[in-house]
GUKOL-181784 format. One record per atom (N, C-alpha, C): y, x, z. Coordinates in steps of 0.2 Angstrom, whole numbers, plus 5000, padded with zeros to 4 digits. Layout:
// residues N
YXZ;...
This chain:
// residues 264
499450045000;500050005000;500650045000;500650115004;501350145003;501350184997;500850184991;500750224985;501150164983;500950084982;501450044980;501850034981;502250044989;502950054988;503350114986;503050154984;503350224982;503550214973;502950184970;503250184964;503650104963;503550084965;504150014964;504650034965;504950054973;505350084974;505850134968;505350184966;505550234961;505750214957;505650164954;505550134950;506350084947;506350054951;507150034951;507350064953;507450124960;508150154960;508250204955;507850234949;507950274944;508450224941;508250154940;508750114934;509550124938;509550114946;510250104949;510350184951;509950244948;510450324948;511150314942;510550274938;510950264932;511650214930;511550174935;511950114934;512650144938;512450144944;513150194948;513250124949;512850074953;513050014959;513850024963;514149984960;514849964966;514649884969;514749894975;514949814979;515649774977;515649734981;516349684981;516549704988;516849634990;517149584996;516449575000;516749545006;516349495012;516049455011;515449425011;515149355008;515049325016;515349265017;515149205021;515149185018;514549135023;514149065020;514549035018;514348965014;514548915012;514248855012;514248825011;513748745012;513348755006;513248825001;512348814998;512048865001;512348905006;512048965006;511348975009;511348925012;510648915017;510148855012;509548895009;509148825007;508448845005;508348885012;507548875014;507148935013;507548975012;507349045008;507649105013;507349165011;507649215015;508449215012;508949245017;509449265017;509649335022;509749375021;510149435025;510749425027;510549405037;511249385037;511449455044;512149475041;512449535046;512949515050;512749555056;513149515062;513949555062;514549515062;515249555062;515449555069;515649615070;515749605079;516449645079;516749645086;517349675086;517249755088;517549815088;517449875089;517849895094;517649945098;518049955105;518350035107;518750055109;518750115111;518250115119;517950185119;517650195122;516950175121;516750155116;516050155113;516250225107;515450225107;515350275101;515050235094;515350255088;515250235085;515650205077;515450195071;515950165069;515950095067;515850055065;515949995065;515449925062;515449875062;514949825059;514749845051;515049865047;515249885039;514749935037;514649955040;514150025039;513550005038;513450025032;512850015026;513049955023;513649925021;513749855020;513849855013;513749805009;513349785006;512649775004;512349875002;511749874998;511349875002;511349905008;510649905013;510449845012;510949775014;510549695013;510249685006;510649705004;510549694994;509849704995;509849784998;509449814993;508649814997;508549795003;508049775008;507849725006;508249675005;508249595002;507649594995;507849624990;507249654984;506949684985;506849744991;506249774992;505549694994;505949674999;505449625003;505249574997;505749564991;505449504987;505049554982;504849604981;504549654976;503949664978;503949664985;503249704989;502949654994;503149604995;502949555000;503049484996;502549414999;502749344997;503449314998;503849345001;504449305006;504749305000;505149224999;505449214994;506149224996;506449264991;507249264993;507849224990;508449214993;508849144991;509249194988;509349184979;509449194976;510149194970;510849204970;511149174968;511449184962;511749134957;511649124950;511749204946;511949264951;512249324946;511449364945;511049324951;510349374950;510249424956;511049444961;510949474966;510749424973;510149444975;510149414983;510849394987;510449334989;511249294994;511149335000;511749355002;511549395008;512349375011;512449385019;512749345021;513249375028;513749385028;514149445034;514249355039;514049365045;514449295050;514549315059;514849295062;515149305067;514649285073;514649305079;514149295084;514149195087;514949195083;514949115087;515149045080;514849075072;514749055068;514149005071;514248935068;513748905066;513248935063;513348965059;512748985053;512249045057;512649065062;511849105064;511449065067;511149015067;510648965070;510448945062;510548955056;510248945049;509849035049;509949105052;509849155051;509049165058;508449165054;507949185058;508149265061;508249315057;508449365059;509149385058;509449425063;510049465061;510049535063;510549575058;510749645061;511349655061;511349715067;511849755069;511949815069;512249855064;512249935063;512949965067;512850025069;513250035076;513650005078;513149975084;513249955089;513349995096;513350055097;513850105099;514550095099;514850055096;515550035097;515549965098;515149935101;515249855098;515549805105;515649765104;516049745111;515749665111;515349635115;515149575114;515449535120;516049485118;516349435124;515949385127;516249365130;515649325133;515749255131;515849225127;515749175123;515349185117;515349245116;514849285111;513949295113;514149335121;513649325124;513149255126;513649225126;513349135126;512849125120;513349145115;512949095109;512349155107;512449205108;511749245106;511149245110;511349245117;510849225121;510449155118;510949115117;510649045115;510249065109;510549085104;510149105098;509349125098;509449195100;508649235104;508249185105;508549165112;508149105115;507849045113;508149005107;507948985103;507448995097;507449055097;506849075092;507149125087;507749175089;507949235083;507849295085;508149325079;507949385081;508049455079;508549485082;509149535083;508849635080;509049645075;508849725075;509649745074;509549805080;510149855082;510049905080;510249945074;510250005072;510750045071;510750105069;511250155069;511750185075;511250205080;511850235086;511350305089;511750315089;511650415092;511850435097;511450475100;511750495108;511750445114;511650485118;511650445126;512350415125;512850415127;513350375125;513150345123;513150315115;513050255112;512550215115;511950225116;511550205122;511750165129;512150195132;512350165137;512850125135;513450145130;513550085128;513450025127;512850035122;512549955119;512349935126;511849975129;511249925133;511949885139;512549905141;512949885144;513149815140;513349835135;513449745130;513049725130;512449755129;511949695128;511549635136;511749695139;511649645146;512049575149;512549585143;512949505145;512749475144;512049465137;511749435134;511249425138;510649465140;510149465140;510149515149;510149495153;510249525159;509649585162;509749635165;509049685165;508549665168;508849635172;508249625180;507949545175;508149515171;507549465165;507449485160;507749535158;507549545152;507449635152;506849665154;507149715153;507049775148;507349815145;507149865139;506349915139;506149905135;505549955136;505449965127;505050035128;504850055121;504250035119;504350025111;503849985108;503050045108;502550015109;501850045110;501850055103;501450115099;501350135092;500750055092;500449995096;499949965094;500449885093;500949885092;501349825092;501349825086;501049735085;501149705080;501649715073;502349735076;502749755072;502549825068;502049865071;501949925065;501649925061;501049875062;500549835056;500749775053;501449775054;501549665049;501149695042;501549745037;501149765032;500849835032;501349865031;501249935033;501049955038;500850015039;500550055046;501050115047;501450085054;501950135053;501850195060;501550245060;501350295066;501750325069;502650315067;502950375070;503650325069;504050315073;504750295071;505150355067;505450365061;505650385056;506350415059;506550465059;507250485059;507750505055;508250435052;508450445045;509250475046;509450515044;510150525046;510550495041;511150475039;511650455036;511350525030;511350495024;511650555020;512050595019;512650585019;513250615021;513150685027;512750655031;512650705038;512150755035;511550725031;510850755028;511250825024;511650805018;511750835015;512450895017;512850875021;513250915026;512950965030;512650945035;512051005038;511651025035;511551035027;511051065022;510351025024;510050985026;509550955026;509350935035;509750925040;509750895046;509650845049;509450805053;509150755054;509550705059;509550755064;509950735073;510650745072;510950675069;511750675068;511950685075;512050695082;511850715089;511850755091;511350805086;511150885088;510450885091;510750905098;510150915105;510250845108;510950815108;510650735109;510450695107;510350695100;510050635097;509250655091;508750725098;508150745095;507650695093;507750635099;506950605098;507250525094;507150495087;507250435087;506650405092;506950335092;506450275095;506650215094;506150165097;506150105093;505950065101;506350035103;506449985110;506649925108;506349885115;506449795112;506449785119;506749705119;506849665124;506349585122;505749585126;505449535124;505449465128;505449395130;505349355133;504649365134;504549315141;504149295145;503449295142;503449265136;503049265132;502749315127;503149395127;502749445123;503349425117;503749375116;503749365109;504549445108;504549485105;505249525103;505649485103;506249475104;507049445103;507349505101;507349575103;508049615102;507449685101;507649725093;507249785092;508049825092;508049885094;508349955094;508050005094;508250025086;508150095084;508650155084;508550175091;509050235092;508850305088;509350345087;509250405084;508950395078;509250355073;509350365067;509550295063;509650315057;509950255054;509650235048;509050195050;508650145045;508950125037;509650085040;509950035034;510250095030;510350165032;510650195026;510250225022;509650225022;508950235018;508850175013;509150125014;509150065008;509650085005;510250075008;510950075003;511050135001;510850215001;510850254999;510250264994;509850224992;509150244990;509050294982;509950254979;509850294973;510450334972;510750384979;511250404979;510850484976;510150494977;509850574978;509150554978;508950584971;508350564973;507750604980;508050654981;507750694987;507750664993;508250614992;508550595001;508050524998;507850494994;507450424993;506750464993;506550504993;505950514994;505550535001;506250575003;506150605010;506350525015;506650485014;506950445020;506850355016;506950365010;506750305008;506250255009;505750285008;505050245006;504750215015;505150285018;504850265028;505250205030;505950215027;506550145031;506250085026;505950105019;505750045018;505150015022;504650045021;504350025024;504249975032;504650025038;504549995046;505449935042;505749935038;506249875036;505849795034;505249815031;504949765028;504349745034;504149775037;503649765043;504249725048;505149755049;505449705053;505249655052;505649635047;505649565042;505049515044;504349555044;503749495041;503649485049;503749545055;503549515060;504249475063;504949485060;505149425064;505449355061;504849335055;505249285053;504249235053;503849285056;503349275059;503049255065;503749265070;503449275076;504049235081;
C-alpha cells in the first residue's frame, strides 16, 4: 500500500512541479458548502504574544487541497467537490456554526493560539459531541506549554488528561502501518539547515503524537509536536527530494487521521 501511495503521489506532484500551483483568498462556508461529503475544514483562531509560533495560515491553502485528493486517490472517502474541480475546503472560526457540519478539524501552530472562553465553550461542546481536533506544527517546550495551557480551558487536565499515543492505536493502522511518528520540518528550515530536521535544535529532537481521549477510549484531540505534517502536503511539489524524503510519511499518518476520525 505505501508502494501505491508513492507512485500516485509522484505521479501528480510531477504534473504540479510543472504547473507552479498559486492559491487565492479565504473560503468560508456558504449554504452549499456542506452536502454530505468530505470537506477540510481549518480552524482560524486569534494569535497571542507570548506564545510561540506563527499563526492559523500556515500551510494554508494546499495542505487541505492537497490532503483532500490524496484521501480521494488512495481511499473510498468521497470528497465535496466544487464546480472548478478543486476540493471544497473550508477556513471557520471556533464559534462558527459550521464547525458542527466539520467531523474533523485542524489547527497548525497552535504555539501561538489563544482560545477565549466562549471559544472554549463551543469546542468543548463540539469534541463532546462527536469531533475531532488535530494540532500540528509547534516546536519546543514553549510552544508545548503553551498549547496544553489553551487547551485546558477546553478540556480540563484532571478530566481530560494528555497521554502519548501507544505505536498499537487504532489510528496507526486506519490504512497504513505507521511505526514511527515522522519528523517533518518546514521546507524552508530543511533546506536552510542543508537537510535538518529539529526546527528547535536540541529542543525539538523527539517528534510525537499525544491525544486527549473521553471516557470512552474514543480520541477527541491528536497533537503532533516536533514537526510539521501539513507542510509535507502543501509543499509536495515544491522539491522533489523534500516529497520523497517527507511526503509520502505525512501522507500517509494524514490519511490514517482522516479514516480513524471520521470513523470513530
Amino acid at each position: 500500500m505505501v508502494a501505491v501511495l508513492v507512485i500516485v503521489c509522484t505521479a501528480v506532484a510531477t504534473a504540479q512541479f510543472r504547473r507552479g500551483n498559486r492559491f487565492r483568498s479565504i473560503r468560508t462556508p456558504t449554504a452549499d458548502t456542506f452536502q454530505g461529503s468530505f470537506n477540510f475544514c481549518r480552524i482560524m483562531f486569534t494569535s497571542i504574544r507570548g506564545g510561540y509560533g506563527g499563526n492559523w495560515s500556515v500551510d494554508y491553502p494546499r495542505a487541505d487541497v492537497n490532503l483532500s485528493i490524496r484521501a480521494a486517490e488512495l481511499t473510498k472517502l468521497r470528497v465535496t467537490i466544487q464546480p472548478t474541480g478543486e476540493p471544497e475546503h473550508v477556513v471557520i472560526s471556533l464559534t462558527d456554526d459550521a464547525l458542527f457540519q466539520c467531523p474533523f478539524v485542524m489547527m497548525t501552530e497552535v504555539g501561538s493560539a489563544y482560545i477565549a472562553p466562549d471559544e472554549a465553550d463551543r469546542l468543548r461542546e463540539y469534541l463532546q459531541k462527536g469531533g475531532f481536533l488535530w494540532a500540528d506544527d509547534f516546536w519546543g517546550t514553549h510552544a508545548w506549554e503553551h498549547w496544553t495551557r489553551e487547551l485546558s480551558k477546553v478540556l480540563p487536565p484532571h478530566e481530560y488528561p494528555v497521554k502519548d499515543l501507544p505505536r498499537d492505536h487504532p489510528l496507526f493502522r486506519a490504512q497504513f502501518e505507521i511505526t514511527r511518528v515522522p519528523q517533518i520540518p518546514s521546507i524552508n528550515f530543511w533546506m536552510g539547515s542543508g537537510g535538518g530536521t529539529s526546527e528547535q535544535f536540541g529542543d525539538s529532537e523527539e517528534p510525537t503524537a499525544r491525544g486527549i481521549s473521553d471516557k470512552g477510549g474514543r480520541l477527541l484531540v491528536l497533537m503532533t509536536h516536533n514537526t510539521d505534517v501539513g507542510d509535507s502536503w502543501e509543499r509536495e511539489a515544491d522539491d522533489p527530494d523534500y516529497f520523497y524524503r517527507f511526503s509520502v510519511d505525512g501522507y500517509a499518518l494524514g490519511i490514517n487521521v482522516l479514516l480513524y476520525a471520521l470513523t470513530h
